[in-house]
C-alpha positions in Angstrom: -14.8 205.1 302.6 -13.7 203.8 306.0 -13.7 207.1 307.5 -16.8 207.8 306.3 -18.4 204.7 307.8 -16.6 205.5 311.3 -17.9 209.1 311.1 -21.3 207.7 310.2 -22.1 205.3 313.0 -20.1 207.4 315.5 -22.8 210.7 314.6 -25.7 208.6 313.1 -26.1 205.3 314.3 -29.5 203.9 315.2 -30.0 205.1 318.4 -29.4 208.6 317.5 -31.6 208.5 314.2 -34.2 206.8 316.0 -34.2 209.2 319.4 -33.8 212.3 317.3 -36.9 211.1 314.7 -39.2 210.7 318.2 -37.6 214.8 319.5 -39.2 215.6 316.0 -42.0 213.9 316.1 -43.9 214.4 319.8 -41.6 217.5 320.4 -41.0 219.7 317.2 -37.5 219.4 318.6 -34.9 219.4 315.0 -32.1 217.2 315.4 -28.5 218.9 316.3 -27.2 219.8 312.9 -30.5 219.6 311.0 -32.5 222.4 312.3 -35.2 223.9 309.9 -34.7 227.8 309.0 -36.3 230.8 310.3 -39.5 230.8 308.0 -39.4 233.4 305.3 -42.5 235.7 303.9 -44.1 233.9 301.1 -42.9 234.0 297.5 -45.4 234.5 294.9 -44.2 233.0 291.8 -45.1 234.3 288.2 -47.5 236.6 290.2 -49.8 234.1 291.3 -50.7 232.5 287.7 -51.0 229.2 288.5 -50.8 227.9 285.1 -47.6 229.1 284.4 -46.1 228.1 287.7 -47.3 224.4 287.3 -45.8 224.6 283.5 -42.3 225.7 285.1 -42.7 223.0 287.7 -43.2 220.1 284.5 -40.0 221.5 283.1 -38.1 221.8 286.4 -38.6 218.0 287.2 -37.8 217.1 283.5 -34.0 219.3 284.2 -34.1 217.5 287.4 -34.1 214.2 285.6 -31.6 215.6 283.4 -29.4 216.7 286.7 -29.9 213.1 288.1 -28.4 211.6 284.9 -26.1 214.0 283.4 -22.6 215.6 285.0 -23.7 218.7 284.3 -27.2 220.4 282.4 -26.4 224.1 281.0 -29.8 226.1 280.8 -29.8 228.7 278.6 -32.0 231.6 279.6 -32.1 234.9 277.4 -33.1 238.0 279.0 -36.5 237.5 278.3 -36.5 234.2 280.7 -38.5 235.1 283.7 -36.9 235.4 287.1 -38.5 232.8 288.4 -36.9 230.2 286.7 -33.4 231.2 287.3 -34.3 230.8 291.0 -35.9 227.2 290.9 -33.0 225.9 288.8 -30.6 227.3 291.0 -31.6 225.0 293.8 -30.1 222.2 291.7 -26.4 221.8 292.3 -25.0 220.9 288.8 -27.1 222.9 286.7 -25.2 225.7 284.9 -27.2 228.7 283.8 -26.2 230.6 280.8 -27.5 234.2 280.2 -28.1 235.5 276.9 -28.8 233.5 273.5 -26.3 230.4 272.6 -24.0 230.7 270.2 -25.5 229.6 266.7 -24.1 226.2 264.9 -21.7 225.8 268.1 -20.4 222.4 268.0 -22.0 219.7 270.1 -19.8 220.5 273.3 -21.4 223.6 273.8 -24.5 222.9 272.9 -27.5 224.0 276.1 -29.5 220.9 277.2 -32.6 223.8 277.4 -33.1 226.7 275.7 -35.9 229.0 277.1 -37.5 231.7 274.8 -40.9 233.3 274.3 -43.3 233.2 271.4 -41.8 236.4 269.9 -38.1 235.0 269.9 -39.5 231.9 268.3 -37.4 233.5 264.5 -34.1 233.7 266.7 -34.3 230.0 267.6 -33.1 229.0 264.0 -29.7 227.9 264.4 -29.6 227.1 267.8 -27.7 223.9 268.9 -30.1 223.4 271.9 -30.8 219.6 272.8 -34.6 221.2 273.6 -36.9 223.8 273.6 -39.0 225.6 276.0 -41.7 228.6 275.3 -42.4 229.7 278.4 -45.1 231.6 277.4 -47.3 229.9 275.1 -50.9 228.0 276.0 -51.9 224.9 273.9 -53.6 226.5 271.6 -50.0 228.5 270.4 -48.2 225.0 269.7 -49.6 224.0 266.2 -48.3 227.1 265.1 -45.2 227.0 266.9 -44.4 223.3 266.2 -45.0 224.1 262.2 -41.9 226.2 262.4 -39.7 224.3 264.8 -40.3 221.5 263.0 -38.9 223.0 259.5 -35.8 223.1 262.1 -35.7 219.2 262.8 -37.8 219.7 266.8 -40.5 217.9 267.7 -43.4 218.6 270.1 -43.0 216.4 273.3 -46.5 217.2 275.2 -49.9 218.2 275.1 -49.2 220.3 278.3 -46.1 222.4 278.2 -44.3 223.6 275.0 -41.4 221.9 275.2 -39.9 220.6 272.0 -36.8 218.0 271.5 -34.5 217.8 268.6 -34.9 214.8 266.3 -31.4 213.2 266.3 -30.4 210.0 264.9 -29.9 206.9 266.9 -25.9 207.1 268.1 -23.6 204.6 266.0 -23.5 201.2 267.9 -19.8 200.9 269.2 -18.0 198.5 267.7 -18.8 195.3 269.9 -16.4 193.8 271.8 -14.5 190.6 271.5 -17.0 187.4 271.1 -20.0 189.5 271.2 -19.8 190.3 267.3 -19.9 186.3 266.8 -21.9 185.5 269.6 -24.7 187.9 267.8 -24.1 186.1 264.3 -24.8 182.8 266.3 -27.2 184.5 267.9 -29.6 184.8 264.5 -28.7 181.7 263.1 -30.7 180.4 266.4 -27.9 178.7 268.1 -28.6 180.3 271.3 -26.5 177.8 273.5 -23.7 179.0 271.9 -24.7 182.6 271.6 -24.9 182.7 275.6 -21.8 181.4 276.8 -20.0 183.7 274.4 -21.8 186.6 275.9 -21.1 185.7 279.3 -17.6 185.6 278.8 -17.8 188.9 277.5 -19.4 190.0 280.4 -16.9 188.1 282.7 -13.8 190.4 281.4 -16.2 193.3 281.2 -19.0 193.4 283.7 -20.1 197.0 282.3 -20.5 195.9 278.4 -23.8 196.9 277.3 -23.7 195.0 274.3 -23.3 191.5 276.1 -25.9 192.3 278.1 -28.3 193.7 275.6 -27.7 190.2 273.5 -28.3 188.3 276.8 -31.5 189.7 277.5 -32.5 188.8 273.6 -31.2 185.5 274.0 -33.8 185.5 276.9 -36.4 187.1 275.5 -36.1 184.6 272.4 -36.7 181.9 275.2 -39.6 183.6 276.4 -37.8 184.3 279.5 -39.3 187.8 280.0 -38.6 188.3 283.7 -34.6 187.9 283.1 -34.6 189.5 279.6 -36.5 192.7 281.9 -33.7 192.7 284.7 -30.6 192.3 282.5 -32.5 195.5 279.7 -32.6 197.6 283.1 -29.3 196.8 283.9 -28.5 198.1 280.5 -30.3 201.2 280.8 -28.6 202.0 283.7 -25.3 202.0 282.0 -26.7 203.6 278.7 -30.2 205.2 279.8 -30.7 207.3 276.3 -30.5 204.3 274.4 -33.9 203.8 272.5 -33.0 200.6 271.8 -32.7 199.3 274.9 -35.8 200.9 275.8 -37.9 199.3 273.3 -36.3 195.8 274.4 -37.8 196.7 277.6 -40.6 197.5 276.5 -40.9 193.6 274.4 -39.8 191.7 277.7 -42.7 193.3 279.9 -45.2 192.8 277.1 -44.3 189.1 277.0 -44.8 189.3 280.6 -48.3 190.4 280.2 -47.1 193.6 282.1 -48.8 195.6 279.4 -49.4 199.2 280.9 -45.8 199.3 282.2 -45.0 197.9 278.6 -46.5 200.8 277.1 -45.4 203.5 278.5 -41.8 202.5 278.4 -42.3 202.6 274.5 -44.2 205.9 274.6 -41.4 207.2 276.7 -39.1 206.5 273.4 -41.5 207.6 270.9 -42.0 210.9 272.6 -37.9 211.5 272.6 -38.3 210.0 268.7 -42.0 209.7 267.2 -41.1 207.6 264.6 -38.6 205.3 265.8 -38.9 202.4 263.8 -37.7 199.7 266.3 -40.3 201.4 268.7 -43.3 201.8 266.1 -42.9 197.8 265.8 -42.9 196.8 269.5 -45.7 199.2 269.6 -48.3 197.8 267.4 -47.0 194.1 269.0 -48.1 195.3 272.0 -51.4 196.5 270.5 -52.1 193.3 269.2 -51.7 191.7 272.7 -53.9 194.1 274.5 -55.8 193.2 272.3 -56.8 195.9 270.2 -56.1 195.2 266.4 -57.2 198.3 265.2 -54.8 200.4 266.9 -52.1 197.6 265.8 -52.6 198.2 262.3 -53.0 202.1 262.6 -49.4 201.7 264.0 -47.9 199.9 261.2 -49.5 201.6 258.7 -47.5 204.8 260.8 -44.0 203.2 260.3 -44.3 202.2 256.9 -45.5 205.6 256.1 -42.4 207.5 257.8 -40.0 204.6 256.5 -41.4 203.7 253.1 -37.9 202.2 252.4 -37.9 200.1 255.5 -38.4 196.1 254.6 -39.1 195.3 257.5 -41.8 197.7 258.8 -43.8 196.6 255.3 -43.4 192.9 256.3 -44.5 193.0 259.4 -47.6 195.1 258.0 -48.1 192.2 255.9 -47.7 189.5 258.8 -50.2 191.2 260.5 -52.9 191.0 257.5 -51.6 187.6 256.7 -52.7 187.3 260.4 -55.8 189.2 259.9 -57.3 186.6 257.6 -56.3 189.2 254.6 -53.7 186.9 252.4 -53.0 188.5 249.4 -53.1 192.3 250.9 -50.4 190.5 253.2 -48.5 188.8 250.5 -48.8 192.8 248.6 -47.0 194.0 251.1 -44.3 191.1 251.8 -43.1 191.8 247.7 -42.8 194.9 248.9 -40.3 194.3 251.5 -38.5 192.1 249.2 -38.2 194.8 246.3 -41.1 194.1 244.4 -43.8 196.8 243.9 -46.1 195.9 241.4 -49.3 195.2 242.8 -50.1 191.1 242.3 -52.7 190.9 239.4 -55.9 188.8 239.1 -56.2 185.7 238.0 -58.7 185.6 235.0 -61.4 183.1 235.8 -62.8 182.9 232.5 -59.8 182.0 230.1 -57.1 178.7 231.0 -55.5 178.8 233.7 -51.5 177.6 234.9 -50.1 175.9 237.5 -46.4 174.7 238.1 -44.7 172.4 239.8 -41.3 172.3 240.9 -39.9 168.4 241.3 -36.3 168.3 242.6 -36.2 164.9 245.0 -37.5 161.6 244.1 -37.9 160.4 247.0 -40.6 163.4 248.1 -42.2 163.2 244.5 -44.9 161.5 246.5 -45.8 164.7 248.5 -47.2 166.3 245.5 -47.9 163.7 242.5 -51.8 162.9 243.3 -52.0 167.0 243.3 -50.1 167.0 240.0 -52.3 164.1 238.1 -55.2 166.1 239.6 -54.5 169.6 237.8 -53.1 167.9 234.5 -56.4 165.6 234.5 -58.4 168.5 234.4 -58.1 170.5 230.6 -58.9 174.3 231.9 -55.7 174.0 233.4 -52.1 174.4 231.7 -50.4 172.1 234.1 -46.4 172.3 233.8 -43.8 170.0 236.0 -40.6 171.7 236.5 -37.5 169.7 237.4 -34.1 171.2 239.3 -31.2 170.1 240.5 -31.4 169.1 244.2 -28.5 171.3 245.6 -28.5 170.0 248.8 -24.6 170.7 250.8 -24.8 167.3 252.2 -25.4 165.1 249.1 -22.0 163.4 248.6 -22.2 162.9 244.6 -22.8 165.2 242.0 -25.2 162.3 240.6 -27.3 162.5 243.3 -28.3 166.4 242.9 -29.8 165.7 239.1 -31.5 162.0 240.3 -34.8 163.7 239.3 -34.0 163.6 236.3 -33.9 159.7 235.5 -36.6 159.5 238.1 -39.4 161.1 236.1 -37.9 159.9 232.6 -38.3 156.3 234.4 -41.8 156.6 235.7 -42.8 158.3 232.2 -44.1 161.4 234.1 -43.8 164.6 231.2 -41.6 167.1 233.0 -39.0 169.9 231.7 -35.9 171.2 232.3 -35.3 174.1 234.5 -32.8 176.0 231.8 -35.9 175.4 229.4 -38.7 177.0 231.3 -38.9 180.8 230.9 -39.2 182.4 234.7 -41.2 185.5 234.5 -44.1 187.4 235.5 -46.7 185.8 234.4 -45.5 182.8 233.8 -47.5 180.8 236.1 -50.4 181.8 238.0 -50.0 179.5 240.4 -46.2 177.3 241.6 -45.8 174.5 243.7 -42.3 174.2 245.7 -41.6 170.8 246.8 -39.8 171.9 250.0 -38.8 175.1 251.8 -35.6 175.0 251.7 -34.1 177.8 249.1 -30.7 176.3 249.9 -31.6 173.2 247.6 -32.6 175.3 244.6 -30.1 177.1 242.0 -30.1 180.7 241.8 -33.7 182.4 240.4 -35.3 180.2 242.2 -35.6 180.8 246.0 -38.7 181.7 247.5 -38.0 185.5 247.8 -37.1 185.8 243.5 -40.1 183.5 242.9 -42.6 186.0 244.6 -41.6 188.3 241.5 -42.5 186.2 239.0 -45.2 183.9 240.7 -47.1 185.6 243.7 -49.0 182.5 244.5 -46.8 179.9 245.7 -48.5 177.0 247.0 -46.9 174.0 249.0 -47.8 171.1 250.5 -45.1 169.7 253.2 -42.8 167.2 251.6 -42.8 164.7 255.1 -45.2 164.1 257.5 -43.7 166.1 260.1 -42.7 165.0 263.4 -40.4 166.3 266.2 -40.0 168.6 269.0 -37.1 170.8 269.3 -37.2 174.7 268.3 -35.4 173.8 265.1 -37.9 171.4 263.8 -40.8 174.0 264.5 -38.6 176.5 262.7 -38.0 174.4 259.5 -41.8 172.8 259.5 -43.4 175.6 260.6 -41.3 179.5 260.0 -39.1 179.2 256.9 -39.6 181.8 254.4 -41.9 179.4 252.0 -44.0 179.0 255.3 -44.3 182.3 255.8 -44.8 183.9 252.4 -46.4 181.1 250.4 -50.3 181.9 249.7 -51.7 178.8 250.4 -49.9 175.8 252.5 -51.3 172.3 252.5 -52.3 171.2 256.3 -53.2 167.3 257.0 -55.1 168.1 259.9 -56.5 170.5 261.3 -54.0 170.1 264.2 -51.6 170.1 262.2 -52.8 173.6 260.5 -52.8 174.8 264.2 -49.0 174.4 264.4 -48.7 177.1 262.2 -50.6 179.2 264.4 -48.0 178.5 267.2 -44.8 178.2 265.5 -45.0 180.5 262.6 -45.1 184.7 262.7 -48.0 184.8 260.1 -50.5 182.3 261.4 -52.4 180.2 259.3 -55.0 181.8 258.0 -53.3 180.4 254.5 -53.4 177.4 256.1 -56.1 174.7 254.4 -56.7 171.1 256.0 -57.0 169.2 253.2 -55.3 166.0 254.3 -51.9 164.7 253.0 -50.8 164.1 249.5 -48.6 161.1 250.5 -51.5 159.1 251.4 -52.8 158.9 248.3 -50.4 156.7 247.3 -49.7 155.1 251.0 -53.5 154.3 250.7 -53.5 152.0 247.8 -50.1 150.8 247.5 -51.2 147.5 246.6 -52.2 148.7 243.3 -48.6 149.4 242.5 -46.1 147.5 240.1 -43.9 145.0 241.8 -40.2 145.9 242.0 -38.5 142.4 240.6 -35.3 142.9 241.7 -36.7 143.5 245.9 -39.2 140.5 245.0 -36.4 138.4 244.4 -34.4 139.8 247.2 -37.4 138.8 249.6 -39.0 135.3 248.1 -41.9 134.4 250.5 -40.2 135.8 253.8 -41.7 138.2 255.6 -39.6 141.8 255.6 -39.2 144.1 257.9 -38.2 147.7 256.8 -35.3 149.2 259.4 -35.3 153.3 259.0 -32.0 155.0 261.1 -32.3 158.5 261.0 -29.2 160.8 260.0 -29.8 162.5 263.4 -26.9 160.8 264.9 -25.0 162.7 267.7 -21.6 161.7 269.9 -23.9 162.3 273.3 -27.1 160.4 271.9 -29.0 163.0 272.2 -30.6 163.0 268.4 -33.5 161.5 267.1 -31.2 158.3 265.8 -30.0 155.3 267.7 -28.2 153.7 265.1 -25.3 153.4 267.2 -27.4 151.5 269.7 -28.5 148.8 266.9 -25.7 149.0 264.6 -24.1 145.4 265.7 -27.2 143.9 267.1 -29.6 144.4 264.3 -27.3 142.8 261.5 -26.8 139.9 263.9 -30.2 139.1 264.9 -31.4 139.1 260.8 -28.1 136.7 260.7 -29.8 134.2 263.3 -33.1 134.9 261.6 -32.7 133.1 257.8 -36.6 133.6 257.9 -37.0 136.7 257.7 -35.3 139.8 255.4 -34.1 143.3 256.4 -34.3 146.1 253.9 -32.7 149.4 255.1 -33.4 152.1 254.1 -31.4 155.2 255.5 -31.9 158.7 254.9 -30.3 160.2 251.6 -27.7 162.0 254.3 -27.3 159.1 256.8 -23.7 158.2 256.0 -22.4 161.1 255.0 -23.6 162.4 258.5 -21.6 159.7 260.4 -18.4 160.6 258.6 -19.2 164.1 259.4 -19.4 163.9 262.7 -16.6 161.7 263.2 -19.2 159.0 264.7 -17.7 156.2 262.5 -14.9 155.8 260.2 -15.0 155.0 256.2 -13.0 151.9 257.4 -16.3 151.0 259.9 -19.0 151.9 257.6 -17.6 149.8 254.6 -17.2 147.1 257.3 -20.8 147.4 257.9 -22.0 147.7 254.4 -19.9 144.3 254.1 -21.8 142.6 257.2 -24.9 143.4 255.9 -24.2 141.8 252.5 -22.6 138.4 253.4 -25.7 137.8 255.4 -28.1 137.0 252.6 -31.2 138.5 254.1 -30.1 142.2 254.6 -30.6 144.4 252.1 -29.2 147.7 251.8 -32.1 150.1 249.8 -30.9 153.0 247.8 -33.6 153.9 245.1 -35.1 156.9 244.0 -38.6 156.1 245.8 -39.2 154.2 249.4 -42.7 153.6 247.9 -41.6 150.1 246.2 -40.2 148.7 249.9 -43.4 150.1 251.8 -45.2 148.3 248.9 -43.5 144.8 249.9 -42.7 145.6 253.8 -44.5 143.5 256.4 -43.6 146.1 259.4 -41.2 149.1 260.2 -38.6 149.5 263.0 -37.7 153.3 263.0 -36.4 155.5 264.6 -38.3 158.9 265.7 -39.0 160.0 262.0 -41.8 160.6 259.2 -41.8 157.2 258.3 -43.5 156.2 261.6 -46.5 158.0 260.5 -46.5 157.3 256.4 -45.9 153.5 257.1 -48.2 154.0 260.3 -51.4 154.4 257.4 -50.8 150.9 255.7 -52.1 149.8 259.0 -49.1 147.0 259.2 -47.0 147.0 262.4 -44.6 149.4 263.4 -41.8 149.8 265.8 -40.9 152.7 267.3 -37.1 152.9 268.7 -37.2 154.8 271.5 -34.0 156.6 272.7 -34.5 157.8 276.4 -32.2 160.9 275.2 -33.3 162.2 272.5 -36.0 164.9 271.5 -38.8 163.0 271.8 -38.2 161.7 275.2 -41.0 163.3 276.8 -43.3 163.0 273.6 -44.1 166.8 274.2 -44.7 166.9 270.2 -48.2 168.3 269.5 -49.9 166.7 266.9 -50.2 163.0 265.8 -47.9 161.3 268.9 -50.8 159.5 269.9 -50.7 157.5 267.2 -47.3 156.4 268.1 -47.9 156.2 272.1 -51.1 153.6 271.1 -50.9 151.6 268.2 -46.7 151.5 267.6 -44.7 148.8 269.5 -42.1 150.3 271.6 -38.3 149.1 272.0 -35.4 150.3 274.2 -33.7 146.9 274.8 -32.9 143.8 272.4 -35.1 141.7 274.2 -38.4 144.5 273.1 -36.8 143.8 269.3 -36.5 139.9 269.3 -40.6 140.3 270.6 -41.6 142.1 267.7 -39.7 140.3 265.6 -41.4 137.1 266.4 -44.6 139.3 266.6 -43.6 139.7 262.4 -43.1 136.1 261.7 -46.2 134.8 263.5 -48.6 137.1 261.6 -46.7 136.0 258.0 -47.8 139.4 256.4 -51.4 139.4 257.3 -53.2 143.1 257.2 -55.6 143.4 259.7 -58.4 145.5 258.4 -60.1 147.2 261.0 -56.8 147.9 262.2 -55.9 150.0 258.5 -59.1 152.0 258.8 -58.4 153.4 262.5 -54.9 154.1 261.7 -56.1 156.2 258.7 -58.8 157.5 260.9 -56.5 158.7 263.7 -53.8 159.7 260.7 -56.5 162.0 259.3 -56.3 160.4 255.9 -59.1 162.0 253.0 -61.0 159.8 251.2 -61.7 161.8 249.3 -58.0 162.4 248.3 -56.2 164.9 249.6 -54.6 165.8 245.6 -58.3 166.5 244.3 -59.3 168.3 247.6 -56.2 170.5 247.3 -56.7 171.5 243.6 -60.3 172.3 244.4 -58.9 174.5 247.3 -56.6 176.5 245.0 -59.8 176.9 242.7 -61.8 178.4 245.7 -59.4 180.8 246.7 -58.8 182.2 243.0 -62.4 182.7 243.4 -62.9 184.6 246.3 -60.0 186.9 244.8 -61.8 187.6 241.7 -65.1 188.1 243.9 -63.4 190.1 245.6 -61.4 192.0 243.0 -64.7 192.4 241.8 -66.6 194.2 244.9 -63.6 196.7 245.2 -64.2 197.6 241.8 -67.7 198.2 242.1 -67.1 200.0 245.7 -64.2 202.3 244.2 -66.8 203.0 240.8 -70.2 203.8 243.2 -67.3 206.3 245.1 -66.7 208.4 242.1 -70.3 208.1 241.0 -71.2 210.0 244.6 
């Protein structure tokens, strides 16, 4: 290398290169050692048809791209090749010409990267190992004929132009990825990205050449809508594995994201051509579509991949994304059984005989999210209205007892239920189910969303919280779980808060309905409930304040809890405060959480628990429903949580504990943080706590009205009741099916009448 850089600027420095360019150019004098031949006659190639000659100039730059990637490219010309050809591909270097027909069924090894041949050798093809195929002789009008017997043979037509046809081959085996990129990719799809990246750098830090590393770092970008990196690092890929199709319909995502969408497409028509129906590149393809946007085209694609992979889950559900998107719900939700396994088509619900509707109960304290819905079915008699209840199989719960609390729960409130083991799940069962949260990890076996869809097609759900937060993981669980996704008709309070699911979930929301929330039904008229003696007695004539911590605790602060902020001082203010009483109220997973994460010791939280009970006036409140303390609270200190909003309808005051480090530092959250900003009290220091806690004791319990009716004006509350509104929302979309069921069927019998 050093004597080649000597030799260089000793021969061709500047100077030189820069006199010798001005010789050429005002003189027509060559430089010394670069003088242009004698000129030769002219050649007349393929004797002067230019058609043919432009043809052999498509496939000698497509060898020439070959020669520029490959060690070596072995042509393959038998004697029927014309001259011509042999003396173009000569002028590249590397290219090795073979005379004569290949050997048939050689092994890979010897197999040409071109075979030429002529229309009337198209029988002796059959066999042939070649990568492609050339007819040098044929016009367009000679492919259909030739591409129906080449393609008995596994080829397939590359252009409109030349006829030049590739082998389909299957996509090469990924290698077996190296060490950490294996678990970096599992990490990778469970969405913890942080951890996913540094993995895959240090892959790439022992191995700067490891394709896989940096094909997962440019997914871990493109899954941060970084499109400009995710773009560099799949190029650098390619460069290291350029016949990768994968890779190239990566590339293909990160420039669409970009909004690059010419250069988007023809990087995936560069891998459809080399394989037409390549899955991965059909997808990207019909996303691209959509953003151009041209939806049409979109679904023509997708109705192309599930045709050529019938078997393919995931090419039918993102056909039936794209209808969900489309504003067509049950054609989507057709199509997402069909992904999970289940192909009968979803049948109509009758609208003259009685109709059912389940409801799945598992967690007493989010019974609330769907009882007014419940009384509103089971009040009306053309509905069969079942309540189902299940164990709440959540991994955190710390005793058995508290996974079959539902249970006692409804046998307490005298609401007529049954026993999971006792109800008979199968099609057509139910025509309608409501899940009381998304989370299939909760529910025994038979019962997650994807086994439901078999036996119920219409699941229905309203959220069980009032949602707030603003990390990806909250817009994932709100937002993109499966129920989410799948369900056929979810239960918006707003009609910002039914736009979330346009932002945050792959289906949209056009099975989104604002109706209002079910929760406020009951928040709403809490005064009309039954007075819980024993928290009566607790309280006496004090005013109490209701103190929500939220399980989000974490060593660096940087949850959604500040319990470890208020832990000591809270307790001892309420000590110096005989006046007023504390009920708190943590989350069903708060303690457990602390042991967990090694934040406190047993030893610390029973010392706690003790604090709080020798000072008279704390209470510690661990019963099936929160309803009975919102009943008798006077105001709420919480942290960044649900309960901001619920308590926020009573229209009582509310504190909002702000921690300076955690999600909602910057309030970016979309929908219902104005509340909090205006009419919550904020706190980041003792001395904003002590203020609202002499704020409590001066107003002795009053409600303000006016100040109730804009909290449930800004909180979107119905009044008409969000429980009747949904029913009646169910009932209009059964409807339009059976309208609709009805105007196919008259459409498919005027068809076969014509």
């Amino acid at each position: 290398g050093a004597a080649g850089a000597k030799w260089f600027d000793e021969h061709l420095h500047e100077a030189k290169r820069r006199a010798g360019f001005a010789a050429l150019a005002f003189d027509g004098v060559s430089p010394a050692g670069f003088e242009l031949p004698e000129v030769e006659p002219t050649s007349v190639f393929f004797a002067g048809d230019t058609d043919r000659l432009l043809q052999s100039a498509m496939v000698y730059e497509g060898v020439q791209e070959l020669h520029r990637r490959q060690e070596t490219v072995t042509v393959a010309l038998p004697p029927s090749a014309p001259g011509e050809l042999s003396e173009m591909l000569s002028t590249l270097p590397r290219v090795r010409l073979t005379e004569g027909w290949p050997q048939k069924n050689a092994d890979d090894a010897k197999r040409p990267d071109l075979l030429v041949f002529g229309k009337t050798e198209v029988e002796a093809v059959g066999g042939v190992r070649a990568v492609r195929l050339w007819c040098h002789d044929a016009s367009p009008e000679d492919f259909e004929g030739l591409s129906g017997k080449l393609g008995a043979q596994d080829f397939s037509l590359q252009s409109r132009i030349v006829a030049v046809w590739a082998r389909n081959e299957k996509a090469p085996a990924a290698a077996a990825a190296p060490d950490g990129v294996a678990q970096a990719r599992v990490l990778f799809a469970k969405g913890n990205l942080k951890a996913a990246l540094d993995l895959a750098r240090a892959a790439l830090a022992r191995d700067n050449r490891c394709v896989e590393a940096l094909v997962l770092l440019g997914e871990i970008a493109l899954a941060r809508e970084g499109g400009v990196v995710a773009e560099k690092v799949f190029r650098q890929a390619l460069l290291l594995r350029p016949q990768d199709p994968a890779i190239g319909v990566l590339l293909g995502d990160a420039l669409r994201v970009q909004g690059k969408l010419e250069p988007a497409a023809e990087c995936l028509e560069r891998v459809l051509r080399a394989r037409p129906h390549e899955l991965a590149a059909l997808l990207a393809l019909a996303r691209l579509r959509q953003a151009q946007p041209q939806p049409e085209l979109a679904e023509a694609v997708l109705r192309d991949a599930v045709q050529h992979h019938a078997a393919s889950p995931i090419a039918a559900q993102e056909l039936g994304d794209f209808l969900k998107r489309d504003g067509r719900v049950l054609e989507g939700l057709g199509w997402h059984r069909r992904a999970l396994g289940w192909t009968d088509d979803i049948a109509p619900v009758s609208s003259d005989g009685r109709r059912s509707v389940v409801f799945v109960a598992q967690h007493a304290s989010t019974w609330s999210s769907m009882a007014s819905v419940f009384e509103a079915f089971r009040a009306d008699p053309k509905w069969e209205t079942i309540l189902v209840a299940l164990p709440y199989n959540h991994p955190y719960l710390p005793k058995p007892e508290d996974r079959t609390a539902i249970f006692s729960f409804l046998e307490k409130e005298g609401i007529p239920h049954m026993r999971w083991e006792d109800f008979r799940l199968e099609p057509g069962c139910a025509d309608v189910l409501f899940l009381q949260n998304p989370y299939d990890v909760t529910r025994p076996a038979g019962w997650t969303v994807p086994e439901l869809l078999r036996s119920v097609p219409r699941l229905a759900y309203a959220p069980y919280a009032i949602e707030i937060g603003g990390t990806i993981e909250d817009a994932t669980n709100q937002f993109n779980l499966p129920l989410q996704n799948l369900g056929w008709a979810i239960f918006a309070r707003s009609e910002e808060h039914r736009a979330l699911f346009a932002r945050h979930g792959r289906v949209g929301n056009a099975h989104v309905i604002a109706t209002g929330h079910p929760k406020f039904d009951l928040l709403c008229h809490l005064a009309d409930r039954p007075v819980d003696a024993e928290l009566a007695a607790f309280a006496g004539d004090r005013p109490v304040v209701l103190w929500n911590p939220h399980f989000d605790i974490r060593p660096d602060g940087s949850g959604y809890s500040t319990f470890l902020t208020w832990w000591k001082f809270l307790p001892e203010e309420f000590a110096r405060r005989p006046d007023l009483a504390l009920v708190i109220r943590p989350h069903p997973l708060f303690f457990t959480t602390l042991e967990a994460r090694k934040l406190l010791t047993r030893e610390q939280i029973d010392d706690f628990l003790a604090r709080c009970a020798a000072a008279g006036n704390i209470r510690i409140d661990r019963s099936p429903t929160y309803l009975d303390v919102f009943a008798r609270a006077d105001a709420l200190i919480s942290d960044g949580a649900s309960f901001l909003i619920e308590y926020g309808v009573t229209g009582k005051p509310v504190c909002y504990l702000h921690n300076s480090r955690g999600p909602l530092a910057h309030l970016h959250y979309e929908v219902d943080l104005d509340f909090v900003r205006k009419e919550c009290a904020w706190a980041e220091s003792e001395t904003d706590i002590r203020g609202f806690l002499d704020q409590v004791k001066r107003a002795g319990g009053v409600i303000d009205a006016e100040r109730v009716a804009k909290a449930q004006r800004l909180l979107s509350v119905n009044p008409l009741g969000a429980g009747w509104t949904i029913k009646r929302a169910v009932e209009a979309r059964l409807e339009a099916e059976t309208e609709l069921e009805a105007a196919v069927g008259a459409a498919d019998e005027l068809c076969q009448t014509v």
